[in-house]
C-alpha positions as CSV (number, residue, x, y, z in Angstrom):
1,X,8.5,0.1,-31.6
2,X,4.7,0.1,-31.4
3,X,4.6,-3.8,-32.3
4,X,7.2,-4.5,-29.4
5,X,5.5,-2.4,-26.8
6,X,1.9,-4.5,-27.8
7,X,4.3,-7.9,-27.9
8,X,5.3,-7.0,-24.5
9,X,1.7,-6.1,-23.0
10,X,0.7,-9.6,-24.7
11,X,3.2,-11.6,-23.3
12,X,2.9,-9.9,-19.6
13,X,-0.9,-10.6,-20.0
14,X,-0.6,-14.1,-21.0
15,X,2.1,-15.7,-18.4
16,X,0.8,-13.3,-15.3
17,X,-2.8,-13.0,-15.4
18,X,-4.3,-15.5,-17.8
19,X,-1.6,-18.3,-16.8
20,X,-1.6,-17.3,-13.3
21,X,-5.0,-16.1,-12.5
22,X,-5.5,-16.3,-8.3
23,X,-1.9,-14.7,-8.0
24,X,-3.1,-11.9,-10.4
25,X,-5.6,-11.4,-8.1
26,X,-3.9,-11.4,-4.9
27,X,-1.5,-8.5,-6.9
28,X,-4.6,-6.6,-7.9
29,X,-6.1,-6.6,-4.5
30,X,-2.8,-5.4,-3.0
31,X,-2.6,-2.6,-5.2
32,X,-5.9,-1.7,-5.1
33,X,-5.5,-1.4,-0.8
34,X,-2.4,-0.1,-1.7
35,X,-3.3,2.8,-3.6
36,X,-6.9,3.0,-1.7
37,X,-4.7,4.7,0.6
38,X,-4.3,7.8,-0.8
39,X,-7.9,7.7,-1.7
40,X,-8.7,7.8,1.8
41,X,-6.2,10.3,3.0
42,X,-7.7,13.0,0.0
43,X,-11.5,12.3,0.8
44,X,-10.2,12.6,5.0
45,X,-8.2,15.5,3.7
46,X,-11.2,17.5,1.8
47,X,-13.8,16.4,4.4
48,X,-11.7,18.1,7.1
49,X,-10.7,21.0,4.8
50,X,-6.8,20.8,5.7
51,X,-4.0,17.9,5.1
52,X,-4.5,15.2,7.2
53,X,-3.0,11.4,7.3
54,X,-5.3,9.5,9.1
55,X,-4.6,6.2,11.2
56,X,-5.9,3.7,8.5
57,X,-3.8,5.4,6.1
58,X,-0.7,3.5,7.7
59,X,-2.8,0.1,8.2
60,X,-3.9,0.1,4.3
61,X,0.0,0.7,3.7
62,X,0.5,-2.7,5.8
63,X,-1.8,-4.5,4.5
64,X,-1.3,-3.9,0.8
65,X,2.6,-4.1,1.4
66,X,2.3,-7.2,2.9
67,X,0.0,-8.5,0.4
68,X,2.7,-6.8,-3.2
69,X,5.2,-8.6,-0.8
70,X,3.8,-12.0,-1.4
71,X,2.9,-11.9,-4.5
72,X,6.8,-10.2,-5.4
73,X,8.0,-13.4,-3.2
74,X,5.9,-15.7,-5.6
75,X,6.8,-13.8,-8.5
76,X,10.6,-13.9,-7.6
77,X,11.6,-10.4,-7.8
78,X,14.0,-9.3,-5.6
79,X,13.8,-5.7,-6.4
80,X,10.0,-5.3,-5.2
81,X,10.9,-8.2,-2.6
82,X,13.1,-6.1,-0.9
83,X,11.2,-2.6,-1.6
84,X,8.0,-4.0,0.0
85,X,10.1,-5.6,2.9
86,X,11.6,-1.7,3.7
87,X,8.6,-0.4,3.3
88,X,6.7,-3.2,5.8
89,X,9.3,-2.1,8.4
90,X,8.5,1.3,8.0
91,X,4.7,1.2,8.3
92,X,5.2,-1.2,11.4
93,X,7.0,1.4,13.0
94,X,4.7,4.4,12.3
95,X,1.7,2.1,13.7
96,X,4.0,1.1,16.6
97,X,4.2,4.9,17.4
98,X,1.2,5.9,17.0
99,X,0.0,3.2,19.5
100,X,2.8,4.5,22.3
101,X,1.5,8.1,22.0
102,X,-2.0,7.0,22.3
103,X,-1.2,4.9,24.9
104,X,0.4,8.7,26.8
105,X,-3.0,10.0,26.1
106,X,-1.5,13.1,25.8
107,X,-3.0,15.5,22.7
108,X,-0.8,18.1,20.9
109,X,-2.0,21.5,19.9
110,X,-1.6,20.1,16.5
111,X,-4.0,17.2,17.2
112,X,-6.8,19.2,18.3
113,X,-9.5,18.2,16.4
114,X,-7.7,15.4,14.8
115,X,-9.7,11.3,14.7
């Protein structure tokens, strides 16, 4: 079982990163944004001593969606083609909001205080 899950981690080593290397790094970079994101949202989080999803936590999400996107397009996978396509949509549309209710200029009780 151990030599197969080493054979595996071999193999996936070999044909994506060393055979592919500038894709591999377009695929790091998007996870690294990606994931960057909750980084953010934490240190935003502790710094304002409450929970708290701040703006560029939804333009990180687009940009390393778009980014996994590509690289599951090159790659051929349809199952994170089409997850990263959903999820796109999604962060387009939470961006698209947030831009209308700015555009209101109206602030909440629950945005007092908020960036």
């Amino acid at each position: 079982m151990l030599d197969s899950i080493i054979e595996f981690i071999r193999s996936a080593f070999t044909e994506q990163i060393v055979n592919d290397p500038i894709w591999a790094t377009v695929a790091l970079i998007g996870q690294l944004v990606f994931g960057g994101r909750f980084v953010l949202q934490w240190l935003v989080s502790e710094y304002k001593k409450k929970s708290h999803v701040p703006t560029a936590f939804w333009f990180m999400s687009l940009a390393g969606s778009l980014i996994l996107l590509s690289y599951s397009i090159h790659i051929k996978n349809p199952i994170f083609t089409l997850g990263f396509s959903l999820n796109t949509l999604i962060y387009l549309r939470n961006i698209h909001l947030i831009h209308l209710h700015a555009k209101k200029g109206v602030i909440t009780a629950i945005e007092e205080g908020e960036d």
